[in-house]
C-alpha positions as CSV (number, residue, x, y, z in Angstrom):
1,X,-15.8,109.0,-251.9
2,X,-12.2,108.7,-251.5
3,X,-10.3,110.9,-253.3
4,X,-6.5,110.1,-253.3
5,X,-4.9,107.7,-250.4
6,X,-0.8,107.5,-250.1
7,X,0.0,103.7,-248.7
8,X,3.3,102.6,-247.8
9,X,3.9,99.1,-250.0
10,X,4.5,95.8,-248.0
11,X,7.0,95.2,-249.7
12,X,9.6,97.8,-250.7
13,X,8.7,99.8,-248.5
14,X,8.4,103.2,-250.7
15,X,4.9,105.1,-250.6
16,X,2.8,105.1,-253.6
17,X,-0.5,106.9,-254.1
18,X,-4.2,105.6,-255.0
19,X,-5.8,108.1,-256.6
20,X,-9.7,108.8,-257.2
21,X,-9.8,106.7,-260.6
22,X,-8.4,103.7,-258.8
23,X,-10.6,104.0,-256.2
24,X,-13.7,103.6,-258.8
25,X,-11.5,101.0,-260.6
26,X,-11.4,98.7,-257.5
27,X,-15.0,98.9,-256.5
28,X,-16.4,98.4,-259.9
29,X,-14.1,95.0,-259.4
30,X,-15.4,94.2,-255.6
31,X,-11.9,94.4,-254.5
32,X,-10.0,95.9,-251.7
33,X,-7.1,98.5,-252.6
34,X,-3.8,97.4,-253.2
35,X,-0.8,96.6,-250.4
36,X,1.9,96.6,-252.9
37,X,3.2,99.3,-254.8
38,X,2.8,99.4,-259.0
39,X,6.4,98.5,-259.6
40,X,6.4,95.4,-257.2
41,X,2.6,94.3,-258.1
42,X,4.4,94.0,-261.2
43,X,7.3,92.0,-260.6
44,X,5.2,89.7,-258.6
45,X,3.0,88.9,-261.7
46,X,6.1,88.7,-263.8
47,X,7.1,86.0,-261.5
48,X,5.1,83.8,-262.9
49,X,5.3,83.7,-266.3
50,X,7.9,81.8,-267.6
51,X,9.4,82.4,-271.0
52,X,12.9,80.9,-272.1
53,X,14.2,78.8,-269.5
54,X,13.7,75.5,-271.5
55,X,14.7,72.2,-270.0
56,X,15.4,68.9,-271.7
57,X,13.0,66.2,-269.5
58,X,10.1,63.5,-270.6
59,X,6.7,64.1,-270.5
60,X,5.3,62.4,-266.9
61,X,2.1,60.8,-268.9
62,X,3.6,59.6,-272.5
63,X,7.0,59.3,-271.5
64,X,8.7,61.1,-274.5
65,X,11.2,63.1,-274.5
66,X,10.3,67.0,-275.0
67,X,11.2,70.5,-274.3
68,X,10.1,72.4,-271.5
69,X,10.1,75.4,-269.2
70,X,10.4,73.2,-266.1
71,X,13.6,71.3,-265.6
72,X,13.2,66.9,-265.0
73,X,14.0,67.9,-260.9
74,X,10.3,69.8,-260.7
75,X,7.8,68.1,-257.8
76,X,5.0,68.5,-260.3
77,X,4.0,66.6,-263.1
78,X,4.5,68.3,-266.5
79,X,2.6,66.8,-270.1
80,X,3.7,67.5,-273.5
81,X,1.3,70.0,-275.6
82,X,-0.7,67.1,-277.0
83,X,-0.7,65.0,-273.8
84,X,-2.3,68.1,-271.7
85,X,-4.7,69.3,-273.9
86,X,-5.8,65.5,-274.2
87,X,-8.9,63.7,-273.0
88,X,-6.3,61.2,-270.7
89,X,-6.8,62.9,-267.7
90,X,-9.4,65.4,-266.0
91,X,-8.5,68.5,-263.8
92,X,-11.5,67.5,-261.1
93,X,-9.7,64.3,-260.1
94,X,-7.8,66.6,-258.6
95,X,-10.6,68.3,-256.5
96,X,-10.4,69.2,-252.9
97,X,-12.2,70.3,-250.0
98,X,-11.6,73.5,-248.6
99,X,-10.2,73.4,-246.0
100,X,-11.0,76.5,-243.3
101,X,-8.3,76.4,-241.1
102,X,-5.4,77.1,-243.5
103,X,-4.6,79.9,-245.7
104,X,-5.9,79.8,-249.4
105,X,-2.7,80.3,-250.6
106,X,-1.4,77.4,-248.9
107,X,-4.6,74.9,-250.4
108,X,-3.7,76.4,-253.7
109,X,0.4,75.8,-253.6
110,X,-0.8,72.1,-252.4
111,X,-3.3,71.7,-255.6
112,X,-0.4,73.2,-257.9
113,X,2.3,70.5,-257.0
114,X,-0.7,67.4,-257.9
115,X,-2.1,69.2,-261.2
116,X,0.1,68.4,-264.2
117,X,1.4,71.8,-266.1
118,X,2.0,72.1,-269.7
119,X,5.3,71.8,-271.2
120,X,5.5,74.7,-273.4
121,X,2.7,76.9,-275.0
122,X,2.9,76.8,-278.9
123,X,-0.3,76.7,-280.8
124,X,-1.0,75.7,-284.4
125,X,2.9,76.2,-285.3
126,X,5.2,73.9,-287.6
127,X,8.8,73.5,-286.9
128,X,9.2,75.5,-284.1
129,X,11.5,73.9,-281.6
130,X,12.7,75.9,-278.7
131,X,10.0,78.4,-278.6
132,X,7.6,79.4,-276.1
133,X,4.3,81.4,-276.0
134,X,3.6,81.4,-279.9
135,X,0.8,80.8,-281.9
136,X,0.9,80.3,-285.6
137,X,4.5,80.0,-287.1
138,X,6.1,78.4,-289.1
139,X,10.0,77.7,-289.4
140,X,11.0,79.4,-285.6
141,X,13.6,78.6,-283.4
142,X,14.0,80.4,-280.3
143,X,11.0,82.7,-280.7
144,X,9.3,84.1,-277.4
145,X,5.5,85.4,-277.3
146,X,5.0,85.6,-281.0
147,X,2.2,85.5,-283.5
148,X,2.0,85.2,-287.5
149,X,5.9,84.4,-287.5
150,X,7.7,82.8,-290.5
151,X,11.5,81.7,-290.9
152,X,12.6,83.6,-287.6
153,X,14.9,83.0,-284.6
154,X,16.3,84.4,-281.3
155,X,13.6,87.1,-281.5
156,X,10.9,88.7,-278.3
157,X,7.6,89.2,-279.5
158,X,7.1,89.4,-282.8
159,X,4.0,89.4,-284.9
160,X,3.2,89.1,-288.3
161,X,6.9,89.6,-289.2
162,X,9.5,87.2,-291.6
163,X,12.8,86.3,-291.8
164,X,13.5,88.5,-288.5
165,X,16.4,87.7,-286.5
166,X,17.8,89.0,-283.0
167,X,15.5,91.1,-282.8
168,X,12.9,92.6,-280.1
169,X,9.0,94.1,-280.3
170,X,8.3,94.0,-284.2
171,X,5.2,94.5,-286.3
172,X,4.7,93.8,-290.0
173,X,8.6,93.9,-290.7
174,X,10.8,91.7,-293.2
175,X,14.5,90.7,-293.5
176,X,15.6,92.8,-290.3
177,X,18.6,91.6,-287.8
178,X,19.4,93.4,-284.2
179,X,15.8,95.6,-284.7
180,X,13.6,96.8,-281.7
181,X,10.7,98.7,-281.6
182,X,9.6,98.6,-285.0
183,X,6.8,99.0,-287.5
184,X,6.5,97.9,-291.0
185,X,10.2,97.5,-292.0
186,X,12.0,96.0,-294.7
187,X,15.6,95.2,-294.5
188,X,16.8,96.9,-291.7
189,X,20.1,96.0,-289.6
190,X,20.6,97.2,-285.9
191,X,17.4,100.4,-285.7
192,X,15.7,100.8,-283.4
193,X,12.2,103.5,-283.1
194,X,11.9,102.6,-286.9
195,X,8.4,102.4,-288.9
196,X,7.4,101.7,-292.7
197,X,10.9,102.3,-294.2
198,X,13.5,100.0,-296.2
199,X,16.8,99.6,-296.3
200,X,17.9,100.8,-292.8
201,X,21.2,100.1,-290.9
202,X,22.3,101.4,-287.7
203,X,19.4,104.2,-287.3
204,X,17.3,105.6,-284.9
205,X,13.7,107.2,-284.5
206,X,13.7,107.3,-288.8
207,X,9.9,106.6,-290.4
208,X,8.7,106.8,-294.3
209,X,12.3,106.7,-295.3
210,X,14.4,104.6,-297.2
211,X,18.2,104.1,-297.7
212,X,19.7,105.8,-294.8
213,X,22.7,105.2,-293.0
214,X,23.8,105.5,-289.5
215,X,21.4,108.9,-289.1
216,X,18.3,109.3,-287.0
217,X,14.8,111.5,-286.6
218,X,14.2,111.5,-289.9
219,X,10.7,111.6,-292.0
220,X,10.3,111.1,-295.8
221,X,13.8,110.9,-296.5
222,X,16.3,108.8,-298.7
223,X,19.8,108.4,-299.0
224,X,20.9,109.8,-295.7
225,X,24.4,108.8,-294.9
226,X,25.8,109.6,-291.0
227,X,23.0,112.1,-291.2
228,X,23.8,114.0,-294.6
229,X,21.9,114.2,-297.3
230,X,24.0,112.5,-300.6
231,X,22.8,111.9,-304.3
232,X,21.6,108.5,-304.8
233,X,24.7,107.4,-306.5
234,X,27.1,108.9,-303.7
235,X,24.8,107.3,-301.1
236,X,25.7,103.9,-303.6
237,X,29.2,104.8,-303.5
238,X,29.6,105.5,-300.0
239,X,27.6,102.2,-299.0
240,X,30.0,100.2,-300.8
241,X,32.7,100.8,-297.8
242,X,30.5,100.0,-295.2
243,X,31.1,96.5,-294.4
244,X,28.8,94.4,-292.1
245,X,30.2,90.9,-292.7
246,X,33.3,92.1,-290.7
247,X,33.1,91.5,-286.5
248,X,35.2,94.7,-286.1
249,X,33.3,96.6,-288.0
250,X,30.1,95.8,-286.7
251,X,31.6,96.6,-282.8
252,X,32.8,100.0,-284.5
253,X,29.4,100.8,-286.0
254,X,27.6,100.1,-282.4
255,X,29.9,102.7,-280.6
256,X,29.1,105.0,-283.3
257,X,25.9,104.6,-282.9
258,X,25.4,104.7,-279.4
259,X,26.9,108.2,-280.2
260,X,24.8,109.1,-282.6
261,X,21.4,108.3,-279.9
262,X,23.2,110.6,-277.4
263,X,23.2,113.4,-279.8
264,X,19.7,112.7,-280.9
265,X,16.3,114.2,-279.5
266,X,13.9,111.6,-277.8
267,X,10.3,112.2,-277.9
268,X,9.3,112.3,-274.5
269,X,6.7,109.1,-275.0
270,X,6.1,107.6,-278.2
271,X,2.4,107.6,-278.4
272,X,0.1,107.6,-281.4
273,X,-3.8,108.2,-281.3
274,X,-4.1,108.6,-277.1
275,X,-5.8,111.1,-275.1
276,X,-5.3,111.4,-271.8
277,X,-2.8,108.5,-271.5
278,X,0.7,108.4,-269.9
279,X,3.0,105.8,-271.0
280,X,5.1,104.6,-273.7
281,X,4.6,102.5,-276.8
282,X,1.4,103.0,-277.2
283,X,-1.7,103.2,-280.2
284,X,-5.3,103.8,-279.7
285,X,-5.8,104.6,-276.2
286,X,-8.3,106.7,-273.9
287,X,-8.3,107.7,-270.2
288,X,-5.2,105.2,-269.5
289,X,-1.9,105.9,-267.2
290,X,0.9,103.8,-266.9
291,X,0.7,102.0,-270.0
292,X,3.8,100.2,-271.9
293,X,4.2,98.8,-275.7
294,X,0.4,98.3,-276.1
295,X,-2.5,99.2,-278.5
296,X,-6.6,99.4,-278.0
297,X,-7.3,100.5,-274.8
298,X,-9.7,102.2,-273.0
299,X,-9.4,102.9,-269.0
300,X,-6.6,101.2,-268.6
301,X,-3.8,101.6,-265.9
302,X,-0.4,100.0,-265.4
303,X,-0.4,98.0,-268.6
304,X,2.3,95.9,-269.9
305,X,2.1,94.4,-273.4
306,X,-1.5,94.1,-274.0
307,X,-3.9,94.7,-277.3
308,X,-7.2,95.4,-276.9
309,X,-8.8,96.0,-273.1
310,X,-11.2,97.8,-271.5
311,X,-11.5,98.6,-267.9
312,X,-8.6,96.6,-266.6
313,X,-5.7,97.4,-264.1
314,X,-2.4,95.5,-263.6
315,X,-2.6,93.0,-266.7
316,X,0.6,92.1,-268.3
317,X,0.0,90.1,-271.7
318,X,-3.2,89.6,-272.3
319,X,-6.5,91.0,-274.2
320,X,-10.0,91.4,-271.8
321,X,-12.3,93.6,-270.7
322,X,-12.7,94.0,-266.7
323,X,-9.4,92.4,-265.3
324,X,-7.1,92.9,-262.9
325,X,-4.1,91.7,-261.4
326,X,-3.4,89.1,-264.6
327,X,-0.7,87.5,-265.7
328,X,-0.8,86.2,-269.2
329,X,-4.6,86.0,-270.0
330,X,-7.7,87.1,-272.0
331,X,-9.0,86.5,-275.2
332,X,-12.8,87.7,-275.4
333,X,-12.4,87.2,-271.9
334,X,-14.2,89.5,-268.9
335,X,-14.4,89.8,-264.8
336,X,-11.4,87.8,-264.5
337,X,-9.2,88.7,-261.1
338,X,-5.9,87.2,-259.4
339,X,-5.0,84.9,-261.9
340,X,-2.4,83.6,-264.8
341,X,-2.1,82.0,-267.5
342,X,-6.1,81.5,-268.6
343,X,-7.6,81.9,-271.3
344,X,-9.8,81.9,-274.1
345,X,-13.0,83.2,-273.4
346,X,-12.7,83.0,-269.7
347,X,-15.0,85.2,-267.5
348,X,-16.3,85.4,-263.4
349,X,-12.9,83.4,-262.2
350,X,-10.4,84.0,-259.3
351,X,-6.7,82.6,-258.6
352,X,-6.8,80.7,-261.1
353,X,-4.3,79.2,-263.0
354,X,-4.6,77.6,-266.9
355,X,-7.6,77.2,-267.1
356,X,-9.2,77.4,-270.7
357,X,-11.8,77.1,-273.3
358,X,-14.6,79.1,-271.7
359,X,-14.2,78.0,-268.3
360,X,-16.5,80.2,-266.3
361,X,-17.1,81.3,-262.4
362,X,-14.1,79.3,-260.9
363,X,-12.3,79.9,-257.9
364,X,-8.7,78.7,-256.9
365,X,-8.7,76.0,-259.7
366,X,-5.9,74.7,-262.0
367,X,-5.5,73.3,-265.4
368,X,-9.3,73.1,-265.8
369,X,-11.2,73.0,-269.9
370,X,-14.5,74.3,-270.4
371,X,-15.6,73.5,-266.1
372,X,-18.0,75.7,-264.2
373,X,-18.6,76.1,-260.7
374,X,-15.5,74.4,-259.2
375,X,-13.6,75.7,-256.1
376,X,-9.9,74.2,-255.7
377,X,-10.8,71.7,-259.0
378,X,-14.0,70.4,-256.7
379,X,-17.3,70.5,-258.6
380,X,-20.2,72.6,-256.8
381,X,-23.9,73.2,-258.0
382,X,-24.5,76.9,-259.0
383,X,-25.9,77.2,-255.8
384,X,-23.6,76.0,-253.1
385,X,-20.7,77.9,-255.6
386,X,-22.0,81.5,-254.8
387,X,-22.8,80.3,-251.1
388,X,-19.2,79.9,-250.3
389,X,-17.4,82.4,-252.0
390,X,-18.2,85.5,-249.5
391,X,-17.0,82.8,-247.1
392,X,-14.0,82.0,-248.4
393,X,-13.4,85.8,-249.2
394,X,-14.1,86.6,-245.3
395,X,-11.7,83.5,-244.7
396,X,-9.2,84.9,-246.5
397,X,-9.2,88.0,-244.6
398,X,-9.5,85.8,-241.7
399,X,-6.3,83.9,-242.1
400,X,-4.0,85.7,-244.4
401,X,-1.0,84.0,-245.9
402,X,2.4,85.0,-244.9
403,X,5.2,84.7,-246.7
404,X,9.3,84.1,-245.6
405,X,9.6,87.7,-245.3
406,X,6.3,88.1,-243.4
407,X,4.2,89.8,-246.3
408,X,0.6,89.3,-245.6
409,X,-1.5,88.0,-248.4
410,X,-5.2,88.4,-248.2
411,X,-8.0,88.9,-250.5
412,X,-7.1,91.1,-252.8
413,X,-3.8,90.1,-253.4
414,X,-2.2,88.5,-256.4
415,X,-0.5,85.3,-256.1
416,X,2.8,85.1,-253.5
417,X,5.8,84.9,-255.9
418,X,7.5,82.5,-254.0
419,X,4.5,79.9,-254.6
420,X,5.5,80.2,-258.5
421,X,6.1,77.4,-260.5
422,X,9.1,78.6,-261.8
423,X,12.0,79.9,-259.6
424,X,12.6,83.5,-260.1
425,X,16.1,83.6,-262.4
426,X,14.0,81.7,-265.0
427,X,10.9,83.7,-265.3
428,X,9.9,87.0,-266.6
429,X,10.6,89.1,-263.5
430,X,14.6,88.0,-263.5
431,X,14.0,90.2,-267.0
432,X,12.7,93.8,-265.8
433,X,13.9,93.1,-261.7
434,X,17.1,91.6,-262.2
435,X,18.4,89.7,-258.9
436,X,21.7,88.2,-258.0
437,X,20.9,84.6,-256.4
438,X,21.5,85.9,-252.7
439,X,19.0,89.1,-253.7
440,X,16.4,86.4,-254.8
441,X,16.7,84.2,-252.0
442,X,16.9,87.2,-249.1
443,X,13.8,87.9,-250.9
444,X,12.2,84.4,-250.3
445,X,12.2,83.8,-253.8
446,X,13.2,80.4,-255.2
447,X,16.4,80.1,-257.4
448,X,17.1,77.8,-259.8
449,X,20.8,76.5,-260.1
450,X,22.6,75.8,-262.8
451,X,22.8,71.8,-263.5
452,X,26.1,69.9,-263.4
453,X,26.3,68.6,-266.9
454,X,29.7,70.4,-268.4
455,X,29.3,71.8,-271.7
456,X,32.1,70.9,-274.3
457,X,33.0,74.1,-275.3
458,X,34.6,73.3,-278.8
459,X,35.3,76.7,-279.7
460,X,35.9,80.2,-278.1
461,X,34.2,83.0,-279.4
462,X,37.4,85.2,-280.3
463,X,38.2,82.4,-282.9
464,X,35.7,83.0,-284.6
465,X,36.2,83.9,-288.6
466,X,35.5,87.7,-288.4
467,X,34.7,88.2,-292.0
468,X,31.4,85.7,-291.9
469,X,32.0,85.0,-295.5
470,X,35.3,83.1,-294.3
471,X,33.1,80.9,-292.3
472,X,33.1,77.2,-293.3
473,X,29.9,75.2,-292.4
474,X,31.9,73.0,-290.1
475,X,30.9,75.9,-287.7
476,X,27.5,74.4,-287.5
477,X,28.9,71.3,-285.1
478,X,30.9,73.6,-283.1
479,X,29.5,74.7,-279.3
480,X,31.1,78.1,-279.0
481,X,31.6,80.0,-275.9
482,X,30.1,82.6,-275.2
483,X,31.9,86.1,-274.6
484,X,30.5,86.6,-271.4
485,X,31.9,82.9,-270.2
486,X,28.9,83.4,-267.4
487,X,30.0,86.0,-265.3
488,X,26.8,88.2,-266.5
489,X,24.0,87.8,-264.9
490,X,21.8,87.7,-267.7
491,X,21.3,83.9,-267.4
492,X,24.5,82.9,-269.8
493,X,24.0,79.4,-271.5
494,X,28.5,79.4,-271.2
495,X,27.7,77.5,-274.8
496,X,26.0,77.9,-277.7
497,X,25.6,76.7,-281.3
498,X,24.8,78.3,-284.9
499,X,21.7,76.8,-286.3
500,X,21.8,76.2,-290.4
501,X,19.0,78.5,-291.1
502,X,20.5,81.7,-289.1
503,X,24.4,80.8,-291.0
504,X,22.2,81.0,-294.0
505,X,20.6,84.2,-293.1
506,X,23.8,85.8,-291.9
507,X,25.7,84.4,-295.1
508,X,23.2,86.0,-297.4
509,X,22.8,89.2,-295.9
510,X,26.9,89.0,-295.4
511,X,26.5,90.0,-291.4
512,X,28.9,89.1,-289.4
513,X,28.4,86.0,-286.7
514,X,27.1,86.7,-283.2
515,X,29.6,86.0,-280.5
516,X,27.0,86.1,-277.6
517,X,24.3,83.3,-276.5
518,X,21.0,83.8,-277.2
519,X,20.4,84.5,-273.6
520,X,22.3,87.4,-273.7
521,X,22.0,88.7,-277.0
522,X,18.1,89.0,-275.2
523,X,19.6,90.8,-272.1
524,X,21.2,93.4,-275.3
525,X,18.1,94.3,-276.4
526,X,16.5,94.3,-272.4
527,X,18.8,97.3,-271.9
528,X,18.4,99.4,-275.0
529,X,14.4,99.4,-274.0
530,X,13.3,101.8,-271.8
531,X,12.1,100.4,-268.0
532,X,8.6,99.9,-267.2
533,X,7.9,103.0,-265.3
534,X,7.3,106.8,-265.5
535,X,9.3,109.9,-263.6
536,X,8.0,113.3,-263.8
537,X,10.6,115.2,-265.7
538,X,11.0,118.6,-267.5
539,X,11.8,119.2,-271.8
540,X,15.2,119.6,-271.9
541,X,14.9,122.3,-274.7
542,X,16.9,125.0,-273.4
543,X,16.3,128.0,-275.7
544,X,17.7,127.8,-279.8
545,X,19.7,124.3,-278.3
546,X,19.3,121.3,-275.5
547,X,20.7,121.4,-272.1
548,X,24.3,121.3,-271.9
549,X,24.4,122.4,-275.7
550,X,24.7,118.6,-276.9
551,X,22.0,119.2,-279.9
552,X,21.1,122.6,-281.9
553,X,17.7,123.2,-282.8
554,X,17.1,123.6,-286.3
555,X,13.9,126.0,-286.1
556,X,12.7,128.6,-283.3
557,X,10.4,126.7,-280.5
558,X,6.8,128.1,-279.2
559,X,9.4,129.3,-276.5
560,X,11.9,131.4,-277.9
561,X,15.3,132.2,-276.4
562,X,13.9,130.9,-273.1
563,X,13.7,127.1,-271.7
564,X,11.1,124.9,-272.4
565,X,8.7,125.4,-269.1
566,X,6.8,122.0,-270.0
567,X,6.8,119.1,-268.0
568,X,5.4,115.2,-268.6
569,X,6.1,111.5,-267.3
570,X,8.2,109.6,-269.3
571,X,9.8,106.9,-269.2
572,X,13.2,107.7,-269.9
573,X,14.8,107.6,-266.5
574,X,16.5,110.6,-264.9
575,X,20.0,109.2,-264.8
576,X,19.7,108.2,-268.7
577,X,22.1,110.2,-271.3
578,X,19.3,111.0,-273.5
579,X,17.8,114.6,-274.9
580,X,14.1,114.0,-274.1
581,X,12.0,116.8,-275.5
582,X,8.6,117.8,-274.9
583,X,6.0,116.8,-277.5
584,X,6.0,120.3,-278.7
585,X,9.3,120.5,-279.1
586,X,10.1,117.2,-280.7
587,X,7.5,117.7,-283.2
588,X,8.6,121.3,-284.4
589,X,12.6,119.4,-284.9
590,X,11.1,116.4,-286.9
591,X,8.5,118.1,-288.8
């Protein structure tokens, strides 16, 4: 048995190791190890899963007008929600022979561009235009990969949250505006690291608190202002001059507080309930490594946003037992390998691509409900199904795909990016990999330009009111500019609108206005999340303070008057400003 192998990835180049675990991983799967590295297995999956770059088109089969994630210029067809999941038309028309002399990959591009995709995937939701990946809302606008979601907008995957706006990885939370990373929070305004506490602005890492103030690693406490503990009616008092409704102010408060997170301690990870689990974000979990912002897992490695697996490698989104190399997937599903966007109760499939309801033992199929047995959308017996696949497997390794920058696909590998539906600027990967369009392109990725039509800019952002309560509702009709005017690279919109519902939310909570697009208000809260990836790194505890003498310990440390000799992986990157503490150490500050 192998024990540990270092491989050089096909693709950036940079050595990464396979260790003994992944080893038994891959043969309890029937699959061949790995040519890519973690990091770029991961940006290929991310490739293709689109999430906000909605388009304005008809529906190729009822002819309405909808929303989707593929502009009117795509050379595939693309049904509304009701028109795909519809009885007008059957995945196995589309059936085809496979064909032995070219690659797979090839046969399955060619079955893509015939097999309609859907428009946008929102599920048993009410008034929820512009939102993508949701299930179950009510009253959303702008709302990516959410769940259980009333009266919310501009917000990344939220669940069982209401009346949440600009705001990023919430559970259970109420009223907040500008949160990330948060559990069980009432009324909180621009925290982050924040769990089953109310009334919270501008704090970090606080939990069982209420009424604090600009302050962070706190537990159990109330009235904290700037970090100092005041009587309820000076905390009142003091409140009474802090003024959110005001543009200035607001910009004031976030410098402050990026000051206040500098001086702060960071727990190395935040985990909760793991053993023997590296990672970050993550609940419930055994004998897992490289795991981010998920919860109920067991055997798990290089994880991204998943709840509830078992035995699975390299899934991002999704909840299954016995999967690997997944993007967006699951749902009491098993033994699924190589694919996207399928689900529920899927199990035995390969390359596939939406394919739902229970589909079962298919290989290189698309947009298939409730099929067995099919190969490229072609129906088989049971019999001639499980006669072909070792040959198609051996064909596979036989005559590998190559892509524009000569990367060799054979079984094994995940889908070629550049074969994704969606260029690479509009889906998930532009996110965590950011590329300029020449970077994409040199990388044989496709890139998706910005259309012609010129946006009536009626307003610039600077003109904005900056006390919002001076804000008339003739603002609603006004397209404003954006700040960034486009020269970010965080896919500006140049223009953008304020929708009734989030005036009235901002009104009422007297916050001042946004002057960003929603496209990069998202990008705001991309960069005040930690990267997907671990570094080894030592505690930064130096003795009775930190390194460089930025924060003083408040009790003596297992250590003494010496520095901190424990080390860990974490995800906060060398070159970051932070004071990252051991788990020892961070727990003997907070508690």
């Amino acid at each position: 048995m192998i024990i540990k192998e270092t491989k050089t990835c096909q693709d950036c180049k940079e050595t990464f190791m396979i260790d003994a675990s992944d080893f038994a991983f891959y043969e309890k799967m029937r699959v061949p190890p790995p040519t890519f590295c973690p990091q770029c297995r991961l940006q290929r999956r991310l490739a293709w899963r689109n999430e906000v770059g909605f388009h304005k088109r008809k529906c190729d089969l009822c002819g309405k007008e909808i929303i989707a994630t593929y502009p009117r210029e795509a050379t595939f067809p693309v049904y509304c929600r009701e028109c795909w999941w519809s009885d007008k038309w059957d995945g196995k028309q589309y059936g085809q022979d496979y064909d032995w002399d070219k690659p797979f990959f090839q046969q399955f591009f060619e079955l893509q561009s015939r097999v309609p995709a859907i428009a946008l995937q929102v599920t048993n939701s009410i008034n929820c235009e512009f939102t993508n990946q949701i299930v179950d809302c009510k009253n959303c606008y702008f709302l990516i990969s959410a769940g259980g979601v009333e009266d919310s907008y501009y917000g990344y995957r939220i669940l069982d949250s209401r009346n949440v706006v600009d705001s990023a990885l919430l559970l259970r939370c109420e009223n907040c505006y500008k949160c990330i990373e948060c559990l069980g929070v009432s009324c909180g305004i621009y925290i982050q690291n924040c769990a089953d506490s109310l009334n919270l602005s501008f704090c970090y890492d606080v939990r069982g608190s209420h009424d604090c103030f600009m302050s962070s690693n706190l537990r159990g406490a109330s009235y904290i202002f700037r970090n100092k503990q005041f009587l309820k009616v000076e905390y009142e008092r003091a409140m009474k001059n802090i003024d959110f409704s005001s543009h200035k102010n607001i910009l004031k408060f976030v410098e402050e507080f990026k000051e206040l997170e500098r001086m702060s301690i960071h727990a190395y990870a935040d985990m909760k309930n793991t053993i023997n689990t590296t990672g970050h974000i993550v609940r419930n979990a055994k004998d897992c490594k490289n795991v981010f912002t998920s919860s109920d897992l067991e055997n798990c490695s290089y994880i991204l946003y998943v709840d509830g697996a078992k035995d699975c490698m390299d899934v991002n989104t999704g909840t299954l037992e016995l999967g690997y190399e997944i993007s967006t997937g699951g749902i009491k599903s098993a033994d699924v390998k190589f694919s996207t966007d399928v689900w529920p109760e899927v199990r035995e499939i390969q390359y596939c691509a939406s394919c739902r309801n229970g589909s079962h033992n298919l290989f290189g199929c698309i947009g298939l409900k409730k099929e067995t047995f099919c190969i490229l959308n072609k129906q088989y017996s049971e019999g001639e199904y499980k006669m072909l696949i070792p040959k198609i497997i051996a064909q596979m390794d036989e005559v590998p795909y190559m892509d524009k920058k000569g990367r060799r696909y054979k079984y094994g590998e995940f889908f070629p990016a550049e074969l994704s539906h969606s260029p690479y600027n509009e889906s998930q990967a532009q996110d965590y990999f950011p590329l300029t369009k020449e970077e994409a392109e040199s990388q044989g990725y496709r890139w998706l330009d910005k259309s012609d039509r010129s946006i009536q800019i009626t307003m610039q952002s600077e003109n904005l009111p900056d006390d919002v309560s001076n804000t008339a509702d003739s603002i609603l009709l006004e397209i404003i500019e954006c700040a960034h005017g486009a020269s970010c690279n965080h896919r500006c919109t140049v223009g953008f609108r304020i929708i009734p519902a989030e005036l009235k939310f901002h009104k009422d909570r007297r916050i001042a206005l946004p002057r960003l697009c929603p496209n990069c208000r998202n990008y705001e809260r991309l960069v005040r999340q930690n990267p997907i990836r671990l570094w080894r790194r030592k505690c930064h505890c130096a003795g009775s303070k930190s390194e460089i003498n930025i924060y003083a310990n408040q009790v003596g440390h297992f250590h003494g008057a010496n520095h901190c000799p424990n080390e860990f992986e974490t995800s906060y990157a060398p070159d970051r400003p932070e004071i990252i503490y051991c788990e020892e150490c961070y727990q003997s500050e907070i508690i």
